[in-house]
N, C-alpha and C positions, 0 to 999 in steps of 0.2 A: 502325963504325956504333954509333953509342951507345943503348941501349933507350929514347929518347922517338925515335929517328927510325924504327923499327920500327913498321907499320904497325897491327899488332895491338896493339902498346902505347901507341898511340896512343889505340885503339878501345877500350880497356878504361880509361884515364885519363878516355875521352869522357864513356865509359858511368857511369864513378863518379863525373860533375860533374855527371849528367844536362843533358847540352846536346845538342843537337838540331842535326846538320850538313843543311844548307837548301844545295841546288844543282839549277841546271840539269842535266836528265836529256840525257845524247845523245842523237843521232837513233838509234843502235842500239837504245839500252833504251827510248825511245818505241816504236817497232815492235815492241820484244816487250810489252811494256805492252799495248800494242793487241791483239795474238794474245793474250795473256793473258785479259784482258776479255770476249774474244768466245769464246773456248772457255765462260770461265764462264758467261760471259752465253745460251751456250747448255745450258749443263747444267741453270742455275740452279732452271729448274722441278721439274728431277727432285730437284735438292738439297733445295727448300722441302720436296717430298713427303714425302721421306725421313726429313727432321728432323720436321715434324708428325706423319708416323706413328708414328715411335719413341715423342713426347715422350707423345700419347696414349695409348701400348699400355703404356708403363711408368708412366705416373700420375708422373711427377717429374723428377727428374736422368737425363740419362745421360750418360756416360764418352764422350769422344772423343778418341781416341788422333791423333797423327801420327809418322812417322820421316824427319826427312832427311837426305840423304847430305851426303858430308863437302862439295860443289859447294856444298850449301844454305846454309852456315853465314851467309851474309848475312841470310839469310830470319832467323837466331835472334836475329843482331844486332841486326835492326829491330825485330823484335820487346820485346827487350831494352830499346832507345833509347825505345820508344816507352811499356812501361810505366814505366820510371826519370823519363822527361820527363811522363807524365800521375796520377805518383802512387800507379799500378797495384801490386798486392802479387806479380805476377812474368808467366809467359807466360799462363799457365791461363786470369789475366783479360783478358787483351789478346785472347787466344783468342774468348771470351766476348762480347767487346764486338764484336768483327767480325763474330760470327755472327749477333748480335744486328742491327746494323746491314743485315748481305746477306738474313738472312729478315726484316726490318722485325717486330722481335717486340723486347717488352720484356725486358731482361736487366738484373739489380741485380747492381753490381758493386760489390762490395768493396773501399775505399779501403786502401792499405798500412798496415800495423799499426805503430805508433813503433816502434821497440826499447826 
C-alpha cells in the first residue's frame, strides 16, 4: 500500500489543498445527527445562560477549553477542513464562529494571517 492510498494521507493531502469532501451522510450518521441535535437542542438554554453569565461577570474574553479522545479525532479533522476551506486562522476560530452562530451573538473573527 503505497502512502496516497492510506487513508490518513489522503486527509492531510485534503487538508493542505483545502478541499472540502461533500457526501451523502448514511442513514447511521443521520440518526446520530438527530440524537445529537436533540440532546443539544435540549441543553441549549442552559448553554446560552452559561455563556451570558460568564461573558458578563468577566467584562471580556473567556477561555474555553475542549479535550477529545482519540474516537473524536474526526471532530478535529472537520474542524480542520473547515477553517483551511473558509480562511480561518486554525480551531480557536472555527471554535468561535459556532458559538457565535449556536448563541446568535456577534463574534469577529479573525481572517488567517499571510505568512
Amino acid at each position: 500500500m503505497s502512502d496516497t492510498d492510506r487513508p490518513e494521507q489522503r486527509a492531510l493531502e485534503q487538508h493542505a489543498l483545502g478541499k472540502r469532501i461533500v457526501r451523502e451522510a448514511t442513514p447511521a450518521e443521520r440518526e446520530r445527527h438527530a440524537a445529537i441535535r436533540a440532546t443539544v437542542g435540549g441543553e441549549l438554554p442552559e448553554i446560552v445562560a452559561w455563556a451570558r453569565e460568564q461573558s458578563a461577570r468577566v467584562g471580556g474574553q473567556t477561555a474555553v477549553g475542549t479535550v477529545f479522545t482519540s474516537n473524536e479525532i474526526t471532530v478535529l479533522d472537520a474542524i480542520d477542513a473547515y477553517a483551511a476551506s473558509h480562511n480561518l486562522p486554525g480551531r480557536s476560530a472555527v471554535v468561535r464562529e459556532a458559538l457565535a452562530r449556536l448563541l446568535d451573538i456577534r463574534v469577529e473573527v479573525e481572517p488567517k494571517r499571510s505568512a
